[in-house]
C-alpha positions, 0 to 999 in steps of 0.5 A: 537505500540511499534515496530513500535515506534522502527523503526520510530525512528531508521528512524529518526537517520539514516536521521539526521546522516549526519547533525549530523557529518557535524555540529561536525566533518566539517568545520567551518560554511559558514553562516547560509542560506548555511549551511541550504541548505546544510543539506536540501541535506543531508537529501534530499539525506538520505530520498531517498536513504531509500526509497527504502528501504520503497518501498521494501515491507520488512516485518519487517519494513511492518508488524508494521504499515500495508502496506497501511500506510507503502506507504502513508508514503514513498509518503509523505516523497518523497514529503518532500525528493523533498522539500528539495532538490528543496530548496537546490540549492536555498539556497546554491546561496542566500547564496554564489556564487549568482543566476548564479549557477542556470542559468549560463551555464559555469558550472562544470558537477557536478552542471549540474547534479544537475541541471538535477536532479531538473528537474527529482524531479519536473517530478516525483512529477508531474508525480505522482501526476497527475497520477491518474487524467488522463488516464495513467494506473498504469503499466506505470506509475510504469514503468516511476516512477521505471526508474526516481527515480534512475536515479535521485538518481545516480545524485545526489549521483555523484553530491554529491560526486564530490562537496559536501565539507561534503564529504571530511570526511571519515565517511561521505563518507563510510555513502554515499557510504553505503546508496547508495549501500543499495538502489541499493541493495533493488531497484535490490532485489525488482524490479529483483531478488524476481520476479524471485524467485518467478515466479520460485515457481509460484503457479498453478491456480486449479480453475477459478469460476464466483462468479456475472456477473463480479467477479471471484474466482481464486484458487492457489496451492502451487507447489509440496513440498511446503506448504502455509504460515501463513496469517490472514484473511483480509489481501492481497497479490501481484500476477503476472498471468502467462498465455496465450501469448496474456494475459498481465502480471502484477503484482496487490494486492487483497484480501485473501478471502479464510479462513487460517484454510484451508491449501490446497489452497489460493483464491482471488476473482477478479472484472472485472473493468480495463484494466488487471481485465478485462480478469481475467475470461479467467484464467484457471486451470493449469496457474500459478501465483507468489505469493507475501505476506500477507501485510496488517493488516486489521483483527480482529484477530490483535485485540483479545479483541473485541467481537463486531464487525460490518462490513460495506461493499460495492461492492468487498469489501465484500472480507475481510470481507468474509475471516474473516467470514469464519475463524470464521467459521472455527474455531468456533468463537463465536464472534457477527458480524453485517454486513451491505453489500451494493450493487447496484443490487441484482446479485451483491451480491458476496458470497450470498449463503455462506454467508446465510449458515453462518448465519444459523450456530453458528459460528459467531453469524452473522446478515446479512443485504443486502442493495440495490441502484438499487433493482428490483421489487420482492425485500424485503430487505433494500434499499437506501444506508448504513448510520447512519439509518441504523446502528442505526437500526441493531445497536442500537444508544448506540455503545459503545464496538462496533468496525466497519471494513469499506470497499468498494468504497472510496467515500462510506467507506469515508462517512461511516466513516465520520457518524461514527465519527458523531454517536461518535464512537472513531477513535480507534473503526474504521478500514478501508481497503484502496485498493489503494495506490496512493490516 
């Protein structure tokens, strides 16, 4: 927490620093509604230049708060960064030259850019947040919002430039100048450069195994020399499959599932449910992969002092949880470890068979618990649905101590979580992997 403390405040430094110089080193005030619609763009202009930054997936800034919270953040200041600049332009002709410096048509260039710009940031908001109540996949999307965000910062730095009275000091300027080039550094870095490096050290897919009907574990090498780095077990990883011609390419986050104690390969274990998952069966040994991470920081072992643990999972999102369990497995951990692990069918259940010979180990000390939605008619085991019974009964009512890791279909995990809270069980006991980054 103290790191993170660190970075949120140099954030704050770094985008009050032009309003800061303004009000010291600038002319005198034009008026209190102008000057506040000035430092509305220098900020606007600061929070997203370091967007790019946010949006870099740089591990000193990530590893503090979890990559998860680290993109909610970078949404919610581009929804602050759009606020401030749409409010700006508004300010600026109450305060001064009146309405026609939005409307009126003879007009320098600078002001048309600006202008241009407004309407960008209202079709990148919208864009976004409509995204995922329609049809438009995640690729294209990220392919509109990775052309709009900078074209619309070169507009508004030129737009700046050329008529921002603030700019006339050189310090002001080598600031602009220098979080410009920071963005575009990190933009080309993100979006180019790294791709490229690491499609050129691609992993080699080994094996390709159907766990259910639909999910698949696809096992990576390291290429030749190169060895598998330091990852704890929960966290996630970004890959980019490199296969047959007629198979798309993108690029996606899943799930570490194999265990880090074992240091000849990496696994995820994929569910068949979009456009892209849909053809991740027709991966074969000998393809490649780029291999982006770890990100994320959901894992016990961030969290050394708990010894009771229970895992609610749902669906796919056993995956976390499995590679937590293999690890303590591996490394003879004696923690106690209820997990709740709900599914519609029983030919769902991904890892059964593994999972019933962890059990019958020492390492955890584990109570597996199945609950079934749909079950057919030779099932024994829990049916309904996981909930406040049922934690009760595998629990106990008294859950002091207990941490429980929550994970598996939003509108599940946010039910679980919401019993949790009603069962008295503290927000510092609940840790929740979050699998998209656009809610």
């Amino acid at each position: 927490m103290g790191k993170g403390l660190v970075r949120i405040i140099l954030y704050a430094l770094i985008v009050i620093l032009p309003v800061w110089l303004a009000t010291w080193l600038g002319e005198e005030a034009e008026g209190i509604v102008t000057d506040v619609g000035r430092n509305f763009a220098l900020i606007g202009f600061m929070i997203l230049s370091l967007q790019f930054l946010l949006a870099a997936r740089l591990k000193w800034i990530e590893r503090a708060f979890g990559f998860d919270i680290l993109i909610r953040f970078h949404k919610s200041m581009a929804l602050t960064a759009s606020g401030l600049l749409l409010l700006h332009p508004l300010l600026i002709a109450y305060g001064g030259p009146g309405w026609k410096l939005l409307i009126g048509l003879d007009l320098p260039w600078p002001i048309w850019a600006g202008k241009v710009v407004l309407l960008l940031v209202i079709a990148n908001v919208l864009f976004g947040f409509y995204q995922s109540r329609t049809n438009l996949g995640f690729e294209k999307w990220r392919l509109v919002h990775d052309l709009l965000a900078p074209i619309i910062l070169i507009l508004i730095f030129l737009h700046s430039w050329n008529i921002g009275d603030d700019l006339e000091l050189s310090a002001m300027q080598g600031i602009w100048g220098g979080m410009f080039f920071l963005a575009a550094g990190m933009f080309l870095h993100h979006r180019f450069l790294r791709p490229s490096r690491l499609r050129r050290q691609s992993y080699r897919v080994e094996d390709c195994v159907q766990e259910t009907e639909d999910a698949w574990t696809v096992k990576l090498v390291p290429p030749e020399g190169r060895t598998i780095g330091e990852y704890y077990p929960g966290q996630f990883h970004f890959l980019t499959f490199f296969r047959d011609p007629s198979l798309p390419v993108e690029e996606h986050h899943w799930t570490i599932s194999s265990s880090p104690a074992q240091k000849n390969y990496l696994s995820s274990t994929i569910k068949a449910s979009g456009d892209f998952t849909a053809s991740i069966g027709q991966t074969r040994p000998g393809d490649t992969a780029a291999v982006h991470g770890p990100f994320g920081r959901f894992s016990y072992l961030f969290h050394p002092g708990e010894r009771d643990l229970v895992f609610l999972a749902g669906g796919i999102g056993i995956t976390p949880l499995m590679a937590m369990l293999r690890h303590m497995r591996d490394t003879r951990d004696t923690r106690s470890v209820v997990l709740l692990y709900a599914n519609r069918r029983e030919d769902q259940i991904v890892f059964r068979e593994e999972l019933k010979e962890i059990k019958a180990g020492d390492w955890p000390v584990l109570t597996l618990v199945y609950v079934l939605s749909r079950p057919g008619e030779f099932w024994s085991g829990e049916i309904g649905h996981v909930g406040r019974k049922r934690i009760e009964k595998y629990c106990g009512r008294d859950l002091t101590g207990k941490t429980f890791y929550v994970c598996g279909p939003q509108k599940m995990a946010r039910s679980l979580i919401k019993t949790l809270y009603n069962m008295g069980v503290p927000d510092k006991r609940i840790r929740r992997e979050i699998f998209s980054f656009l809610d």
